[in-house]
C-alpha positions, 0 to 999 in steps of 0.5 A: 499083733496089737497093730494089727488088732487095733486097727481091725477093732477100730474099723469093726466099731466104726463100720457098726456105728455108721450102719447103725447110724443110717438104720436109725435116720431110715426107720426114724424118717419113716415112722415120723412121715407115717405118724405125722398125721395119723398117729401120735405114737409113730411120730414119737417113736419117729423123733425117739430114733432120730434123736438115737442117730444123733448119738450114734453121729457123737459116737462115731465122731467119738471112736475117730477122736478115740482113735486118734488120741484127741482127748480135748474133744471127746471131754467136750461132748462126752456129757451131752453124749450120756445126757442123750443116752440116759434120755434114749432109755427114758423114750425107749420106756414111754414109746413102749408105754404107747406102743399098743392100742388100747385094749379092753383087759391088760395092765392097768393104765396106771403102771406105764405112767408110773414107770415113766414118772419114776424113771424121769425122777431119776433122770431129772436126778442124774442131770441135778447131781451132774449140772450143779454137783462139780464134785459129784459129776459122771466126768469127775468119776471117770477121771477119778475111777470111783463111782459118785452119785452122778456116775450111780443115777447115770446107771439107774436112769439108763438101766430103770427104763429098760427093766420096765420096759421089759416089765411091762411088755411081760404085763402085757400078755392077755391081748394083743399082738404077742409077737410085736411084744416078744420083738420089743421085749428082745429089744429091752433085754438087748438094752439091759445086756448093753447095761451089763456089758457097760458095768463089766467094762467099768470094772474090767478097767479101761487100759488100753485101747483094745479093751474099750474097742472090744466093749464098744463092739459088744455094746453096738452089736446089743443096740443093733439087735434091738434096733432091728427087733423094734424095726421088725415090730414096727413094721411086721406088727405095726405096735406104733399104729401107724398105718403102714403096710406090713409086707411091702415094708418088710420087704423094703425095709430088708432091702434097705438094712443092707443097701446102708450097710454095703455102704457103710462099708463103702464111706469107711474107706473115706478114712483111709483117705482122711482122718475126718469121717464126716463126710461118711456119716453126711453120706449115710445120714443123708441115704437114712433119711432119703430111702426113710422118706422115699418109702413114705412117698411109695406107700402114699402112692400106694395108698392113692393108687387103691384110691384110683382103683375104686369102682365107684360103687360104694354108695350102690345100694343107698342109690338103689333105696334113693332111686337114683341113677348108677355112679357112673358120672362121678366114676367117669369124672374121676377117670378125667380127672386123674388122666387130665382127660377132656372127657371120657364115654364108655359104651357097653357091648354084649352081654351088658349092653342087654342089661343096661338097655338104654343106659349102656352109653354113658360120657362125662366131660369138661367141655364140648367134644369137638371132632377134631379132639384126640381121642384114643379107644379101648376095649373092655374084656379083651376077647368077649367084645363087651365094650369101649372106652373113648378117652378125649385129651393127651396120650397116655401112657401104656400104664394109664391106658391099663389104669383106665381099662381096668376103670372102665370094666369094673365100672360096666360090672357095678352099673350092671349090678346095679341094674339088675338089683333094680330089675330085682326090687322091681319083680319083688316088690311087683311079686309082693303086691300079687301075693297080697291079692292072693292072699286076700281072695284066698282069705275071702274064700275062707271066710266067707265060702269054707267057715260058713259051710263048715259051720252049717254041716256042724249044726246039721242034725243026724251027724256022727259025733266023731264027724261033728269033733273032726268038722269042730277041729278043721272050723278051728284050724281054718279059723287060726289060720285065717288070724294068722294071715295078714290083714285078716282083722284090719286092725293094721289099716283100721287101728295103726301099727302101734295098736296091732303090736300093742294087741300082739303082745303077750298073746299066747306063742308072744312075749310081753312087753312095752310101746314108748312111742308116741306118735304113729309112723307115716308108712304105707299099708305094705310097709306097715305089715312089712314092720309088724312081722318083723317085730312079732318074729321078735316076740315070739322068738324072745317067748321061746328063749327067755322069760322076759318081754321087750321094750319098742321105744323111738330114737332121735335121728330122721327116718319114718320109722327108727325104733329100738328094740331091748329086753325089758328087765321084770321087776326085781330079776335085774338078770332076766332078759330077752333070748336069743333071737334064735334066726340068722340074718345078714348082720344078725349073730346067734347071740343070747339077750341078756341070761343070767349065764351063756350056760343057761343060753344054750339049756333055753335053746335045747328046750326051745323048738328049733326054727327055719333060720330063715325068719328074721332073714327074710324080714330083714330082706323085706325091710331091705327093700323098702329102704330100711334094715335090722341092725345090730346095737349092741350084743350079749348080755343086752342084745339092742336091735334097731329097725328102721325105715328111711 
C-alpha cells in the first residue's frame, strides 16, 4: 500500500507545484508588463509573483530531491528557499498596503507603513539570528528537533505579515472595492491557514515520507487558493490600478489556468522518462511567461485598436467657437497613416451630401494622386448610397477595408454634425439680433407712445377714482416691465458691465455683494447683456436660498472674460453662505453653497418660490454659443462658478 500511496502523493505534490509555478510567471508577467509604465503598484505586485515562482521552481526541484533521497541538495538550498518564503509574506504585506488607490476616508495611512515597518524588523531578525547565530539557525533546529530563536522568527516573520495583512483589509471597510478586498482578504487567510498547517506539521513530526507529502499537498492547495483569489482581485477588481480590462482578462486568464494545468500534467510525464524535472519546470515557466506577455500584447492592441476607432471629432465643439474647419483632414490623414495609404478622398451622398453642401468632397495625401495609382472604393451605409470612400496605395485586407469603413461613416456623421451645429449658431445668433430689435421698437413703443398716454388719462380731471388707481397700477406695471428688459437705461452701453452689476446689487429680488475686478472686459454690447443676466440670475437666486451675497473676482488665465463667482461670508457668521443656485444646467447640480446644514438647504428651498429650471440653462446655453461657459469649481459646502468668455 505505501508503494502505491507514496508515488501517487509525490505526483499530486509535484503536478500543484508545477501548476503553481506557471500561474505565478503568467500573472507576474502580466502585472509587471501593465505596471511597467503606468502603475507602481502593478509592477510590484508584478515582480512580488515572480519572485513567489522562483520558489515555487526551488520547491519543485526540492520534492524531486525529497523523492529521491538527495539530502545533500535540499540542505544547500533549504536556507535561501525559507529566506524567500518569509520575503514573500513580507511583500504580500506591502503589495496589500499599496493595493488600493487612495481614498478620501479609511485607515489612517500610518498603519500600513507601520505594519511593514514592523514586519521587516523581524525579518531583518530571523536573517540576523540565522546568518551570524550558527547555534541559533532554522537548520540547526530542524536537525535537532527543538525550536531556536531563528526557527521562532521564522515563524513570526512568515506569519505577522499575513495577520496584518488580513487586519488591514478588515480596516479597510468604508470605501472602495469590497469585493477586490474580500478576494485579498481570503488571500490572507489562505496564508495564515498555510502557517498553521506548517506548525502542525512540526508538531506531528516529520517520520516518513507520507507524512511530509500530505502536509506539502495541504500547504500548496492553501497558497493556490490564495493565488487565485489575488489573481481574481487583480483582474476583476483591478486593486493594483493597473489599467487592465477586467472581462477580457478574466476571460483569458480562465483560459490560461487551466491551459497551464493540462500541461503541467503533461511535463509530469517527463519523470517518467528521467529523473530531472527540469525540463518541466523551463516548459511551464517559459509558457508563464509567454501567455503573461501575449495578453499584455492583446490588450495593447486592444488599446490601440479603440485609439484607430476614434472619429476624430473630440475637439468639435472648440472648432465650432474657433471657427475652424471640421476634422476631417486630420481624420483622413490618420485613416493614411495607419493603412500605409497614399491618400485617401471621401465623398459624401444623399442625405449629407445636402448637409455639407460644398464640403461634401474632402481628400488628404501624401503626394500627387496619379491616375494610374491603385485605388480601391468603398461605400459608406451600404444600402442607403450615403457615400464613397476612394483608398489610394496597396490592397487591404478584408479587416482594413472594415477598419476604414467603419473610419469612413462616423467621419460623414461628426462633419455633419458638425455642420449643422454651425447652421444652428448661425440661425441663433441671427435670431438673437432680431430679437434685440424687437425688443427695442417694442421698448420704444412703450415708453415713448403707451407711458406718456397713460400718464396723460391719469392727470385728466373728471376720472373715477377707481379708474385713476387701475390706470396708477398698469403706469407701474409697464414701467417695471420696461426696467426689466435689456437695454432700457443703457447703463450697460453707457457705464459698462462692472457698473450694471455693480447698481443690481442688492436691489430688491437680488443679493448683496462685491466686484474685485478692476478693469472692464473688452466684449460686444450683445456679450455684454449675455454675461449680465447670467450673473443677476445668480443674484437673485443666491436672495431666494440664502442670506449671504456673493463675491465676482477675476482669475489668471487668458480669455476676455474669466470670473469666479462665491459666496461672500458676512462678518462673524463664518457658516452663512450663497444657496443654492436652485436651476439646472448641463454641468450644473441642484447643490447648496455653503448652509449651516443640508437640512436647512432643503427648509430654504421649501420656503423658496420654486422656479422654471430652466434659467441658468439658458444662460449657460447663450454663453455656450459666444464661446464661452458656467462651469462648476467646486461644490457643497463652498459652491464656486467660473463663467468665461474665450
Amino acid at each position: 500500500m505505501t508503494q502505491i500511496t507514496i508515488p501517487v502523493l509525490f505526483s499530486a505534490a509535484s503536478l500543484f507545484s508545477l501548476w503553481i509555478v506557471g500561474i505565478l510567471f503568467y500573472q507576474g508577467s502580466v502585472l509587471f508588463w501593465n505596471g511597467r509604465r503606468s502603475s507602481y503598484p502593478a509592477l510590484l505586485a508584478g515582480l512580488s509573483l515572480i519572485v513567489a515562482g522562483t520558489f515555487f521552481v526551488l520547491h519543485t526541484l526540492g520534492l524531486v530531491w525529497f523523492r529521491y533521497s538527495q539530502l545533500n541538495e535540499i540542505r544547500l538550498w533549504l536556507p535561501g528557499a525559507l529566506y524567500l518564503a518569509a520575503l514573500l509574506s513580507l511583500m504580500f504585506l506591502v503589495n496589500v498596503a499599496v493595493s488600493e488607490r487612495r481614498r478620501p476616508h479609511g485607515p489612517s495611512r500610518r498603519a500600513p507603513v507601520i505594519f511593514s515597518i514592523v514586519s521587516a524588523i523581524v525579518y531583518l531578525a530571523f536573517l540576523l539570528f540565522d546568518l551570524l547565530i550558527p547555534h541559533q539557525s532554522v537548520i540547526r533546529s530542524l536537525v535537532s528537533g527543538e525550536i531556536n530563536l531563528g526557527l521562532f522568527f521564522l515563524g513570526l516573520a512568515c506569519a505577522l505579515p499575513a495577520g496584518f495583512a488580513a487586519l488591514l483589509l478588515t480596516m479597510r471597510s468604508a470605501t472602495g472595492d469590497p469585493a477586490g478586498r474580500h478576494l485579498l482578504k481570503l488571500g490572507a487567510y489562505s496564508l495564515l491557514i498555510l502557517i498553521l498547517i506548517t506548525v502542525v506539521s512540526w508538531f506531528l513530526g516529520w517520520s516518513g515520507d507520507i507524512t511530509p507529502l500530505i502536509m506539502d499537498i495541504l500547504a500548496q492547495l492553501c497558497i493556490l487558493a490564495a493565488l487565485i483569489a489575488v489573481s481574481q482581485a487583480s483582474v476583476r477588481y483591478e486593486v493594483f490600478s493597473g489599467h487592465m480590462p477586467r472581462l477580457g482578462m478574466l476571460r483569458y486568464f480562465r483560459k490560461n489556468i487551466a491551459i497551464l494545468f493540462l500541461i503541467s500534467a503533461l511535463s509530469l510525464g517527463l519523470l517518467y522518462f528521467q529523473e530531472s524535472i527540469v525540463w518541466a519546470l523551463i516548459l511551464v515557466s517559459s509558457l508563464g511567461f509567454q501567455s503573461g506577455y501575449l495578453e499584455y500584447r492583446m490588450m495593447k492592441d486592444r488599446e490601440r485598436m479603440l485609439a484607430r476607432m476614434q472619429s476624430g471629432s473630440a475637439d468639435l465643439y472648440q472648432r465650432l467657437f474657433e471657427e475652424k474647419r471640421d476634422p476631417a483632414e486630420s481624420v483622413l490623414k490618420h485613416l493614411c497613416e495607419e493603412l500605409g495609404l497614399v491618400g485617401v478622398r471621401s465623398v459624401a451622398g444623399g442625405t449629407y451630401a445636402s448637409i455639407l453642401g460644398h464640403e461634401a468632397v474632402r481628400s488628404f495625401s501624401f503626394e500627387e494622386l496619379r491616375p494610374g495609382l491603385e485605388k480601391e472604393v468603398i461605400a459608406l451605409r451600404q444600402g442607403s448610397e450615403q457615400g464613397e470612400l476612394y483608398l489610394y496605395g496597396a490592397g487591404l485586407t478584408r479587416e482594413e477595408a472594415e477598419f476604414a469603413r467603419s473610419t469612413g461613416e462616423r467621419l460623414l456623421d461628426a462633419m455633419a454634425l458638425f455642420q449643422f451645429s454651425r447652421i444652428l449658431m448661425r440661425l441663433q445668433k441671427d435670431y438673437q439680433q432680431s430679437r434685440k430689435l424687437t425688443e427695442t421698437m417694442a421698448r420704444r413703443a412703450l415708453h415713448d407712445d403707451v407711458l406718456p398716454e397713460i400718464h396723460s388719462l391719469i392727470l385728466e380731471k373728471g376720472l373715477p377714482e377707481q379708474s385713476i388707481q387701475r390706470l396708477s397700477s398698469l403706469h407701474r406695471t409697464i414701467a417695471g416691465l420696461l426696467k426689466e428688459m435689456p437695454g432700457y437705461d443703457n447703463t450697460l452701453l453707457k457705464q459698462g458691465l462692472l457698473e450694471g452689476i455693480r447698481q443690481t446689487m442688492g436691489r430688491s429680488g437680488y443679493a448683496p455683494g462685491t466686484i474685485e475686478v478692476k478693469e472692464e472686459p473688452d466684449l460686444e454690447a450683445p456679450e455684454k447683456e449675455t454675461v449680465f443676466y447670467a450673473i443677476r440670475e445668480i443674484l437673485h437666486n443666491a436672495s431666494v436660498h440664502s442670506r449671504s451675497g456673493i463675491r465676482i473676482s477675476e482669475l489668471p488665465g487668458g480669455g476676455r472674460l474669466n470670473w469666479l463667482i462665491e459666496p461672500e461670508l458676512p462678518e462673524g457668521d463664518p457658516a452663512a453662505g450663497l444657496g443654492s443656485i436652485g436651476e439646472k444646467s448641463d454641468g450644473f447640480q441642484e447643490t447648496p453653497w455653503a448652509l449651516e446644514s443640508p437640512e436647512e438647504a432643503q427648509s430654504d428651498r421649501e420656503e423658496a418660490r420654486p422656479g422654471s429650471g430652466q434659467g441658468l440653462a439658458i444662460h449657460s446655453a447663450l454663453l455656450l454659443l459666444g464661446g464661452g461657459g458656467l462651469e462648476t469649481v467646486s461644490q457643497w459646502p463652498e459652491f464656486k462658478i467660473r463663467i468665461f468668455l474665450s
